[in-house]
C-alpha positions as CSV (number, residue, x, y, z in Angstrom):
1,X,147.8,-100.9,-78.6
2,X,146.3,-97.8,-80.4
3,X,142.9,-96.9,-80.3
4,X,141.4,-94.9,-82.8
5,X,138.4,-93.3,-80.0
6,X,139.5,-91.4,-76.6
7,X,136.9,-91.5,-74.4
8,X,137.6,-89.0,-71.5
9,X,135.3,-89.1,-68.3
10,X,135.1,-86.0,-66.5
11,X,131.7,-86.7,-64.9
12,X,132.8,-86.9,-60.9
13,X,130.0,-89.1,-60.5
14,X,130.2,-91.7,-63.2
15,X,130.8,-94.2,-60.8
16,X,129.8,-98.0,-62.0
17,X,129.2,-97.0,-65.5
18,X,133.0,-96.8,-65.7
19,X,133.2,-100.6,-66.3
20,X,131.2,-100.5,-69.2
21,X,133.0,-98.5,-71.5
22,X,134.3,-100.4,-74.2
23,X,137.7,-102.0,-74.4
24,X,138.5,-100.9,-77.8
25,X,139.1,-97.4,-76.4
26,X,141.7,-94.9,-74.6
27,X,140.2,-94.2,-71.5
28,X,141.1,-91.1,-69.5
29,X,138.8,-90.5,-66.2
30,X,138.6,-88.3,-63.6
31,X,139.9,-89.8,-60.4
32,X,136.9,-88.8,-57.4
33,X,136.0,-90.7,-54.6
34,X,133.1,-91.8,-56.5
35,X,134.9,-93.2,-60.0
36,X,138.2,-94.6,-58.3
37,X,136.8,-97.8,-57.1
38,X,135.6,-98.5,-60.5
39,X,139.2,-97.1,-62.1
40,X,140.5,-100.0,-59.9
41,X,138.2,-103.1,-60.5
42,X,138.8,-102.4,-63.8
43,X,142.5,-101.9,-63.7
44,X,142.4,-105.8,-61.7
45,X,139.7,-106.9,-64.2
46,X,141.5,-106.6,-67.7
47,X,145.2,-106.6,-69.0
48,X,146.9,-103.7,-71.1
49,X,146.7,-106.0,-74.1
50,X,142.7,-106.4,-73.4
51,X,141.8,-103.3,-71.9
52,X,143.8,-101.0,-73.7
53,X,144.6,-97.8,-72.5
54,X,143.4,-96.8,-69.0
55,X,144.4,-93.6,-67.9
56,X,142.9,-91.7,-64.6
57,X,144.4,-88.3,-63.4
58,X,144.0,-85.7,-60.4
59,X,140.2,-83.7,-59.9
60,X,141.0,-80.1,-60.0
61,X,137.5,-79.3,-58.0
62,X,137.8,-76.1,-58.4
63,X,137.5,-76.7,-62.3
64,X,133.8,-76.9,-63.8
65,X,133.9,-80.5,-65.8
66,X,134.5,-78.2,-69.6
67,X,137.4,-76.8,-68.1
68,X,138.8,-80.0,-66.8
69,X,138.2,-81.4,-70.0
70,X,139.6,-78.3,-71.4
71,X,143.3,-79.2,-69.4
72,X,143.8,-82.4,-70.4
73,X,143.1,-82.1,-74.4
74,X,146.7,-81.5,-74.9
75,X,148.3,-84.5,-72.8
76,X,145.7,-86.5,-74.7
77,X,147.0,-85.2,-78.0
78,X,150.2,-85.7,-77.0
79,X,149.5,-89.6,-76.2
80,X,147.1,-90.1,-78.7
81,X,148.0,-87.6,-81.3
82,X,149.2,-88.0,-84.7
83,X,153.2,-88.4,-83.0
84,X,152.0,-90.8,-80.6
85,X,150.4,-93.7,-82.9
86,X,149.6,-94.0,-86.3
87,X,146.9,-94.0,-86.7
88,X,146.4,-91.0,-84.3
89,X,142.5,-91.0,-82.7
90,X,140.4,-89.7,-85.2
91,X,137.1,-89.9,-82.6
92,X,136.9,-88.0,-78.6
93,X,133.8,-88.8,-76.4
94,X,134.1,-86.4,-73.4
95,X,131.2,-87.8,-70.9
96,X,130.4,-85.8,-67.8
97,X,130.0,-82.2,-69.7
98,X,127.7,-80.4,-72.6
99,X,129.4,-77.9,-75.3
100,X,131.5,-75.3,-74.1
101,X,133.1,-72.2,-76.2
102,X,136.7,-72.9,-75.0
103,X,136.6,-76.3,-75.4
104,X,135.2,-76.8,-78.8
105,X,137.8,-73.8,-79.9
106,X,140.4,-76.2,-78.5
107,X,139.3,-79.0,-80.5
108,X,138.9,-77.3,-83.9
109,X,142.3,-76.2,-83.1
110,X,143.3,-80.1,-83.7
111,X,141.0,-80.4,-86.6
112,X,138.2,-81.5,-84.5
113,X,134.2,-81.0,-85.8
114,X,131.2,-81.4,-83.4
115,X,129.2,-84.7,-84.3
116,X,127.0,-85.5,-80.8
117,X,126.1,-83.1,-78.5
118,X,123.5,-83.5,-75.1
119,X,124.0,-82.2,-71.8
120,X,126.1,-85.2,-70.5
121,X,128.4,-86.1,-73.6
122,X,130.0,-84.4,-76.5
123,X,131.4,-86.4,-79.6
124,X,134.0,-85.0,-81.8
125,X,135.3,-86.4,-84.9
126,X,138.4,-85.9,-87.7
């Protein structure tokens, strides 16, 4: 299955909300003691061919949430990317973080343009 929206989680403390993402999407989430229960009742709760993609990976605490994001941009491009699946993901929600120099450089890199921006979530579109 190829989904045309990543949504990566790096909020630590997302917790519950995790289950309520939507299906349609890649998932990549920050695996803390507060969002791996969640990572697992919804790993039980849905098959690959309903769920989709659900990807968690390590918390590097020492990383603020930008620069987590920051780390995993290019293991998402190189799952999600244009070599990956066709259509590549055209949309990334990164939840847990606000705009950050490095980051949005990144992205841009990729052909990325700022579309939503708060203090919790960033959108990004190509």
């Amino acid at each position: 299955m190829s989904a045309e929206q990543v949504i990566l989680v790096v909020d630590r403390m997302y917790g519950s909300k995790i289950v309520d993402l939507p299906a349609s999407a890649a998932l990549w989430i920050v695996d803390s003691p507060a969002n791996q229960p969640f990572i697992s009742e919804v790993k039980k709760k849905f098959t690959p061919a309903v769920r989709g993609d659900l990807s968690w990976f390590k918390d590097s605490p020492q990383l603020s949430p930008a620069s987590l994001a920051a780390q995993k941009i290019d293991t998402i491009e190189d799952h999600h990317g244009e070599y990956s699946q066709h259509p590549a993901y055209s949309r990334l929600t990164i939840i847990g973080t606000s705009p950050d120099g490095e980051l949005c450089a990144l992205l841009e890199k990729d052909g990325f343009k700022l579309t939503l921006s708060n203090d919790r979530e960033i959108e990004f579109e190509r």
